[in-house]
C-alpha positions as CSV (number, residue, x, y, z in Angstrom):
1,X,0.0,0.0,0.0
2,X,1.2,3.5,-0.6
3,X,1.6,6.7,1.6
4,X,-1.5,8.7,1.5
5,X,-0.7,12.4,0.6
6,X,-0.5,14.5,4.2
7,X,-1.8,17.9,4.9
8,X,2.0,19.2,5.0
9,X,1.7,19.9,1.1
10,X,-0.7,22.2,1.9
11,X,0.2,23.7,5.0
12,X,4.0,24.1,2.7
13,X,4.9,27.5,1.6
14,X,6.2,25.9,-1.5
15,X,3.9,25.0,-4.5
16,X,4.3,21.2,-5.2
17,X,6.7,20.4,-8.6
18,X,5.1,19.7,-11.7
19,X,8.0,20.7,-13.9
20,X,11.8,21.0,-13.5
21,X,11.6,24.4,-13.7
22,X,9.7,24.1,-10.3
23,X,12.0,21.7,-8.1
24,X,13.8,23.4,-5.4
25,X,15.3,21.2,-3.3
26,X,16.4,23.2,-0.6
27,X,14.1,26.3,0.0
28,X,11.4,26.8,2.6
29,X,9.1,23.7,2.8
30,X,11.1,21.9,-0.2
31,X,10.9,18.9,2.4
32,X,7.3,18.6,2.2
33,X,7.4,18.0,-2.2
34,X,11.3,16.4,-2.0
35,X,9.6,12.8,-3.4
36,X,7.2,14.5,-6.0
37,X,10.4,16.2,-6.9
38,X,12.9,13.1,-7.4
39,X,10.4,11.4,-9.7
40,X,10.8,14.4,-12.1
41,X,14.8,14.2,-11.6
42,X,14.7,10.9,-12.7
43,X,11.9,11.1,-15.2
44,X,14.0,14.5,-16.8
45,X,17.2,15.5,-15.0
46,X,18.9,12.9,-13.5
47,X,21.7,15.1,-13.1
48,X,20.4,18.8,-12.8
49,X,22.9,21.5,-12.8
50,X,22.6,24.4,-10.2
51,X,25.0,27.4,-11.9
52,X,27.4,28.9,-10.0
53,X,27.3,27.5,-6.7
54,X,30.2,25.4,-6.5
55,X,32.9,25.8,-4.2
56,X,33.5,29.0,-5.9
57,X,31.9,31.6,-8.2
58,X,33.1,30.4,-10.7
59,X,32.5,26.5,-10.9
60,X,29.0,24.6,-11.1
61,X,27.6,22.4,-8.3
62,X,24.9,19.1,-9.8
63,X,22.7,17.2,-8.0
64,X,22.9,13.7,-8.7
65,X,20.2,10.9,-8.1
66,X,20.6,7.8,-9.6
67,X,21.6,5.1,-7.4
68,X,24.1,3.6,-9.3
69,X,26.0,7.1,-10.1
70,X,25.8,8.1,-6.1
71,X,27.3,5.1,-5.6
72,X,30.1,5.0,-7.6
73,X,30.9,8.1,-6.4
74,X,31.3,7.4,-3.0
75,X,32.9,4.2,-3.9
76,X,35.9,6.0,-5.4
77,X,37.6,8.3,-3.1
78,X,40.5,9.5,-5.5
79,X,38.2,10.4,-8.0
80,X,35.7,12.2,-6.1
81,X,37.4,13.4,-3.0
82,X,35.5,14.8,0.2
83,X,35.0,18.7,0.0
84,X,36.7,18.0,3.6
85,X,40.1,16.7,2.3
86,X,40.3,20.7,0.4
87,X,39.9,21.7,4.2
88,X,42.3,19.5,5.6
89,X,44.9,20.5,2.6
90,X,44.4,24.2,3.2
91,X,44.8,23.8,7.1
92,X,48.2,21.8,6.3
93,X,49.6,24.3,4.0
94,X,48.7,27.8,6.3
95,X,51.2,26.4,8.6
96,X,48.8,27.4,11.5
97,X,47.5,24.2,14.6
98,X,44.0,23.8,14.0
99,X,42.9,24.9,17.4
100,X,44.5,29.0,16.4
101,X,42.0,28.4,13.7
102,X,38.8,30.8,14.2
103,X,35.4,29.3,13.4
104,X,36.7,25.6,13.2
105,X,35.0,23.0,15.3
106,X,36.7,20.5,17.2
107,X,35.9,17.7,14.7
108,X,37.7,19.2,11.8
109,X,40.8,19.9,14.2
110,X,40.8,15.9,15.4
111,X,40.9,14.9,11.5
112,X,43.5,16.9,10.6
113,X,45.8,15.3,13.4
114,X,43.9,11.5,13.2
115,X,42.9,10.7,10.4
116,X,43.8,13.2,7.3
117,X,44.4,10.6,5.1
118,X,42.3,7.4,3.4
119,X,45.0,5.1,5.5
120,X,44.4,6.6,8.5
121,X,40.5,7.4,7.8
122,X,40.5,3.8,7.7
123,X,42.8,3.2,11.1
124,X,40.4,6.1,13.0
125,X,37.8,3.8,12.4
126,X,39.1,0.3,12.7
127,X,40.8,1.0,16.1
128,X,38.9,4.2,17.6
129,X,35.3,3.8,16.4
130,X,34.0,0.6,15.6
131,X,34.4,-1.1,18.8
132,X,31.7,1.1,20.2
133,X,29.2,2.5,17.6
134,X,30.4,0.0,14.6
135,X,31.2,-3.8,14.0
136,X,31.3,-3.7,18.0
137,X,27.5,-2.0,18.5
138,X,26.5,-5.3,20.1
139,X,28.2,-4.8,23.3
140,X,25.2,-1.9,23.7
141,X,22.1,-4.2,23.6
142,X,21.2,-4.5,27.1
143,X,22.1,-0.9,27.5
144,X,19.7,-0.3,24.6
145,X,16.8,-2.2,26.0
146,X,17.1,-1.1,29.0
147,X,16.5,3.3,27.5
148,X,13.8,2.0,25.3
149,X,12.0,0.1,28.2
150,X,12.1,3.2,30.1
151,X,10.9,5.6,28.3
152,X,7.8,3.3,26.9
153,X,7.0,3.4,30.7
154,X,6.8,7.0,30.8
155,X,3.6,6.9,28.9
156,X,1.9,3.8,28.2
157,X,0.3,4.0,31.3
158,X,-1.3,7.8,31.0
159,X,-3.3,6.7,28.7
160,X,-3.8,9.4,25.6
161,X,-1.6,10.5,22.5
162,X,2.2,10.0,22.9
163,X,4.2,12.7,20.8
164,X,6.4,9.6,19.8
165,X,9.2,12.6,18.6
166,X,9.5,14.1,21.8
167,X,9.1,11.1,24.2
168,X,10.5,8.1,22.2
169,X,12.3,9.1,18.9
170,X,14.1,11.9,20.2
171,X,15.3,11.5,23.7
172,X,16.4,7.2,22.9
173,X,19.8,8.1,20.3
174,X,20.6,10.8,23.4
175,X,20.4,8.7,26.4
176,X,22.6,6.1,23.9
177,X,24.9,8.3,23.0
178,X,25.5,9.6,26.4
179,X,25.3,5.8,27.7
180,X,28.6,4.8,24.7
181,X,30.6,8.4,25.9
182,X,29.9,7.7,29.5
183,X,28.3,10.8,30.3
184,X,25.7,10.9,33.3
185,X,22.1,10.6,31.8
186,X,21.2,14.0,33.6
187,X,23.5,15.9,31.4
188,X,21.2,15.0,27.8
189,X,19.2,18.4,28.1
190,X,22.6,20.0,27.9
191,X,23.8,17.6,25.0
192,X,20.8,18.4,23.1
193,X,21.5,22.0,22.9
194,X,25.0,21.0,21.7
195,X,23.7,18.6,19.5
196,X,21.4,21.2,18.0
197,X,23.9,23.4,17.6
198,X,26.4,21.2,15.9
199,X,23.9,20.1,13.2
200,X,22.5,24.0,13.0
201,X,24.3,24.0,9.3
202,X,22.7,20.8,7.9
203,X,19.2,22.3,9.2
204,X,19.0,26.4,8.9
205,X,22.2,26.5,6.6
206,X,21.1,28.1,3.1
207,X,21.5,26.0,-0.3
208,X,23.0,23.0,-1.1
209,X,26.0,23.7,0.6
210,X,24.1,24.9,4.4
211,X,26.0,28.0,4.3
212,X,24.7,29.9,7.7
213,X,25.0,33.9,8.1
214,X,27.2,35.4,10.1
215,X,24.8,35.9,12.8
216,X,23.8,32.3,13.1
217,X,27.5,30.7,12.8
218,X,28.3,33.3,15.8
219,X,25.2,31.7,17.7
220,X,26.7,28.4,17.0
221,X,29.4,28.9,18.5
222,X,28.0,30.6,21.4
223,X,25.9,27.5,22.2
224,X,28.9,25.1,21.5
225,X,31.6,27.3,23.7
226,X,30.9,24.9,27.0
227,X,31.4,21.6,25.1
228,X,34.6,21.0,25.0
229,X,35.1,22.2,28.7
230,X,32.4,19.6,29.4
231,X,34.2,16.7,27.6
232,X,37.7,17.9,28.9
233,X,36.3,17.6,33.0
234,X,34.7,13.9,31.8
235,X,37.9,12.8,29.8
236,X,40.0,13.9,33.3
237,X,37.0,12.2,35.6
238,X,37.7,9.2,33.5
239,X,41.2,9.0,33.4
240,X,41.8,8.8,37.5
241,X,38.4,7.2,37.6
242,X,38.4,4.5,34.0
243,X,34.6,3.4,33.3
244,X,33.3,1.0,31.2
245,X,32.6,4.0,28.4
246,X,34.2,5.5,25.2
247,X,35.8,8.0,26.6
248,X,37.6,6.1,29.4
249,X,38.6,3.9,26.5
250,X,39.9,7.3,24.7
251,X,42.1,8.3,27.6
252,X,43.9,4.6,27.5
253,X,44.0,3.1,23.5
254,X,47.2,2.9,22.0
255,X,46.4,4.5,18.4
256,X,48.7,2.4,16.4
257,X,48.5,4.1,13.2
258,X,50.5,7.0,14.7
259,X,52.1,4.9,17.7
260,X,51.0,7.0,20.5
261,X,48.2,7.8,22.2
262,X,45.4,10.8,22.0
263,X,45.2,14.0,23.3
264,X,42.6,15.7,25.0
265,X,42.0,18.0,22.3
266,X,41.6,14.7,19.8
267,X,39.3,12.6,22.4
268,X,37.3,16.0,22.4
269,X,36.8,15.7,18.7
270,X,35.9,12.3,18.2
271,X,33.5,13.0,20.8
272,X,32.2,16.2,18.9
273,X,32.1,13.4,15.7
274,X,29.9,10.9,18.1
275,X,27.5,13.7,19.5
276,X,27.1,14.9,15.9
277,X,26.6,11.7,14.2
278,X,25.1,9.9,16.6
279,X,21.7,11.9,17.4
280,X,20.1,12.4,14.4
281,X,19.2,9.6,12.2
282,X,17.9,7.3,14.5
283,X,15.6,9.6,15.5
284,X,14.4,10.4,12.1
285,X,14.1,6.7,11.1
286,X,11.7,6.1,14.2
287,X,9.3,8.8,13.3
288,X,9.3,7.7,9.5
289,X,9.2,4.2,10.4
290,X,6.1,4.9,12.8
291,X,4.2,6.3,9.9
292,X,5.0,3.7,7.5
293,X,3.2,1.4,9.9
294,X,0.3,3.4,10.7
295,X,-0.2,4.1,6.6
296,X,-0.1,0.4,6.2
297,X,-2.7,-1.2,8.4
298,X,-2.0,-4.9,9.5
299,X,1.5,-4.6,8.8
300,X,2.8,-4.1,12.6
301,X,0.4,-7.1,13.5
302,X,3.0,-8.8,10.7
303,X,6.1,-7.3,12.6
304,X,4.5,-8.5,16.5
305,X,4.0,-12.0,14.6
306,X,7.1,-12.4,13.0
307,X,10.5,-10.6,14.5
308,X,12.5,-11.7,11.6
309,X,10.3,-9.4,9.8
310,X,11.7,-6.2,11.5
311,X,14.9,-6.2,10.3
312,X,13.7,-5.9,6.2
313,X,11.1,-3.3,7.9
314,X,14.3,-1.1,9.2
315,X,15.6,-1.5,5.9
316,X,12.9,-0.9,3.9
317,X,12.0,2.2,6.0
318,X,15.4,3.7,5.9
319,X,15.3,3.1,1.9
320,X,11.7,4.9,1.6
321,X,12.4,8.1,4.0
322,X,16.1,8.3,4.4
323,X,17.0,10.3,7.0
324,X,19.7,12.3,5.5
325,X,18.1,13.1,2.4
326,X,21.3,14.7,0.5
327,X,24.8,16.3,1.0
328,X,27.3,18.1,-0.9
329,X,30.7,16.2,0.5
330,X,32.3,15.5,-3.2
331,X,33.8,17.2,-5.8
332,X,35.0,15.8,-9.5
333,X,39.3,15.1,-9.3
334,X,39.2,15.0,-13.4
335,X,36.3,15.9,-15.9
336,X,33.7,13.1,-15.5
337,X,30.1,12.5,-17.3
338,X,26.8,11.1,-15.3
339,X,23.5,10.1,-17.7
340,X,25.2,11.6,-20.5
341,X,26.2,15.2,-18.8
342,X,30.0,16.5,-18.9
343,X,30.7,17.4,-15.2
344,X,33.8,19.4,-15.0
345,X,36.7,19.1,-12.8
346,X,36.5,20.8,-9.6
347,X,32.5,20.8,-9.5
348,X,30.8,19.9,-6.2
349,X,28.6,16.6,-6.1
350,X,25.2,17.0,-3.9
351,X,24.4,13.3,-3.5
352,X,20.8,12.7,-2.9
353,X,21.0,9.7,-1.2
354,X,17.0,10.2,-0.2
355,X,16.2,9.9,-4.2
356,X,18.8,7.3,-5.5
357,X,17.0,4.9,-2.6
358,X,13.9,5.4,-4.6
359,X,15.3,5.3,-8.1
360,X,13.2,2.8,-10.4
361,X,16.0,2.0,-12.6
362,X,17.9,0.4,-9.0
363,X,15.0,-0.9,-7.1
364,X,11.1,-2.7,-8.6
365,X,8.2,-1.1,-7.3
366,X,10.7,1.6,-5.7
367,X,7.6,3.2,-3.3
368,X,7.0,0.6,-2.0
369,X,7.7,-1.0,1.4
370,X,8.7,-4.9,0.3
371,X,9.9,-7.0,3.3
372,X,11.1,-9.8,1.0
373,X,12.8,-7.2,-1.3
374,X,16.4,-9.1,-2.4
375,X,19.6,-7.3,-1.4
376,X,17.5,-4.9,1.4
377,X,20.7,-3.0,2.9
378,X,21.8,-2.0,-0.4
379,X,19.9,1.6,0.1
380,X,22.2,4.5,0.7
381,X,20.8,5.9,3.8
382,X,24.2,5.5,5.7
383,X,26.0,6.1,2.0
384,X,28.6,3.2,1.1
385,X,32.2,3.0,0.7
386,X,35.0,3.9,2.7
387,X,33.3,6.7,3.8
388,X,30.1,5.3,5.6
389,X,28.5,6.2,8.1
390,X,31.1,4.3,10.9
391,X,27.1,4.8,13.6
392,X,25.5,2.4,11.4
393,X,26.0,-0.6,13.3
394,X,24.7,1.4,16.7
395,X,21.8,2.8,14.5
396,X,20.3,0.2,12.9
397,X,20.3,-1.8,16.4
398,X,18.9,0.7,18.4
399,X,15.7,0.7,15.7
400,X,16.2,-2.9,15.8
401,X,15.3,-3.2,19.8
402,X,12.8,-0.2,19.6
403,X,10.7,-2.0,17.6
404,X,11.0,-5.4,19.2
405,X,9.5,-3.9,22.7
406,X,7.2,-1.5,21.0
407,X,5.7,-4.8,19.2
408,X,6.1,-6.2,23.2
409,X,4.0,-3.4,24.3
410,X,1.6,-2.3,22.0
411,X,-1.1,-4.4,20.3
412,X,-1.5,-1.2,17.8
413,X,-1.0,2.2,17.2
414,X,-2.5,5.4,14.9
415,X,-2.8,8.7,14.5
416,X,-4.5,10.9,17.0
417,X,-5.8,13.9,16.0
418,X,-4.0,17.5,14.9
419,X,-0.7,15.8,13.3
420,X,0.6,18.7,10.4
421,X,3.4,16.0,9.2
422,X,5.9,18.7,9.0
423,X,9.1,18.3,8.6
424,X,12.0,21.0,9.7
425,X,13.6,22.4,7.1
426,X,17.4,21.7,6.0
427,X,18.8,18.5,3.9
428,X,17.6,15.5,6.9
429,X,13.6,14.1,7.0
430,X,13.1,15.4,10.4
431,X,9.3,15.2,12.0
432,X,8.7,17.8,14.1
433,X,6.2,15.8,16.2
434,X,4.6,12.4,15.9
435,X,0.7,12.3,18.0
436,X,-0.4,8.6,18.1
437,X,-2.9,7.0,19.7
438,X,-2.4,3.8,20.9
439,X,-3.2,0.4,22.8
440,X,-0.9,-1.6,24.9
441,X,-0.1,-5.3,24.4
């Protein structure tokens, strides 16, 4: 069955596409018409070209969204190198440490000293990162349970609407996250303003490239000026007192691929990198995923019968609402040509990951959700390559559990009244709030 249309077209301030002269990806309430709008991509401009806004004046940005020419791209890392290795290069040749750098977050200073090349990209990840939210994600899964089980218990009781964003979605990828780092579960108010602010880019940022003003990247770093004080006093907490916790781990591990181990001001970036990374798309996923099952009646009485069925439902949910929905991290080493269009060296890639994962020349019957769909993890939501998403291990098992004890809990679930179905704007499928009725198990 598919999606019924929701209000939010209407309640947009953006007309819905008819024409490629009418897609705008990125400007107020494009969110709303972003799926009407990848069917005329692929139907007429698989690669569209957006003048003038690549890196410079000069050059040309295009927005790809075929699946097979996203992935090749992020496939091939000499060929279409990260917009972030230009930074990195730049940073190397001023001859100036990172941290004298204005306007540069803790993140960006880390990779320049960890991991600024694909070698040690790869060692970062291998040795730092996917013991904890990768390969190694497992380790979590009582930890997991044990959020999700809580927080159903806040409100299955009351009786009356849940707003599943603000008492499920949301607040299970923080208590996680602050679980992995070892940070007390008290302190996830203040992580979500830092949270919030690190992703302030990716949702209020302008264009394809989430350029913020002046006055909102000085209001970023206003909210962000007590995080790395925070993670400092926890990295020193941990090293005279070692948990069971990321950041305890951190302060000890032996970083082979530079033969020495990490200071504070690299533990605080990979921490900035966990906080940033590590919010976001579960939440996302949980309040699409919630209204693929309400928009499909019978199919959570499928899931509650049959767990093996929840995995292809994660899947197939990420695929049909991905939670990033596009970004502009590559640009072209040599001239290249995509569906028959010369892209020119230097031009920046936006990758929209959110259309290739409903392109009908990669998957049959693209819209629509298929549990016994062949292949299911090959969707882009956490990209591919050397360059995925290193949270997609802790991510998919977090949704994983949710929806095992929801499908404990609750015989069924829908709508209650007043739902808008609007999303906030920027480049992720973020619902802003999520009212469902529903009766327990």
């Amino acid at each position: 069955m598919k999606a019924q249309r929701h209000p939010n077209h209407e309640l947009s301030p953006m007309a819905c596409p008819r024409t490629v002269a009418d897609v705008d990806l990125f400007g107020p309430g494009a969110a709303e018409h972003w799926y009407e709008a990848y069917d005329i991509l692929h139907a007429e401009a698989p690669v569209l070209r957006l003048p003038g806004e690549g890196l410079t004046p000069d050059r040309d940005a295009f927005i790809l969204t075929r699946h097979a020419d996203i992935s090749r791209v992020v496939k091939d890392w000499t060929r279409f190198p990260p917009t972030l290795d230009l930074l990195v290069a730049h940073i190397q040749q001023s001859g100036q440490l990172p941290r004298e750098m204005p306007d540069l977050d803790a993140m960006v200073q880390s990779i320049v000293s960890l991991r600024p090349t694909q070698a040690l990209w790869r060692a970062h990840r291998q040795e730092l990162t996917d013991p904890w939210v990768g390969p190694g994600a497992g380790r979590h899964r009582a930890m997991i349970a044990g959020h999700v089980d809580a927080l159903i218990e806040q409100w299955i009781g009351r009786g009356g609407p849940v707003d599943f964003v603000a008492e499920f979605a949301r607040p299970l990828p923080q208590r996680t996250m602050a679980s992995v780092l070892g940070f007390p579960l008290e302190d996830v108010p203040q992580l979500e303003v830092w949270g919030n602010a690190q992703v302030m880019s990716y949702v209020h940022g302008c264009g394809h490239n989430n350029v913020l003003t002046p006055e909102q990247t000085a209001e970023k770093f206003r909210l962000l000026a007590g995080m790395s004080d925070y993670v400092r006093d926890q990295v020193r907490a941990k090293r005279a007192n070692p948990q069971d916790d990321m950041i305890s781990f951190l302060n000890r591990v032996e970083y082979t691929a530079l033969g020495r181990r990490l200071t504070d001001d690299e533990i605080n970036g990979v921490v900035y990198a966990m906080v940033i990374g590590g919010l976001e798309t579960t939440q996302y996923a949980l309040a699409e995923q919630a209204q693929l099952l309400v928009e499909r009646p019978g199919l959570f009485a499928q899931l509650r019968a049959d767990r093996d069925l929840i995995r292809p439902f994660i899947e197939e949910g990420m695929r049909l609402r991905s939670p990033t929905q596009g970004l502009s991290t590559r640009i072209t080493a040599q001239d290249e040509v995509f569906q028959g269009v010369a892209v020119p060296a230097g031009s920046t890639l936006h990758l929209r990951y959110g259309a290739a994962n409903v392109d009908p020349d990669e998957f049959e019957d693209p819209k629509e959700l298929r549990l016994d769909r062949k292949a299911v993890t090959r969707h882009l939501a956490f990209s591919a390559g050397p360059r995925v998403c290193p949270g997609a291990g802790l991510s998919r098992l977090e949704q994983t559990i949710a929806w095992n004890r929801l499908a404990d809990r609750l015989a069924d679930f829908a709508y209650a009244p007043g739902n808008t179905f609007l999303h906030q704007p920027g480049i992720m499928l973020g619902t802003l709030e999520l009212h469902l009725d529903f009766t327990p198990a």
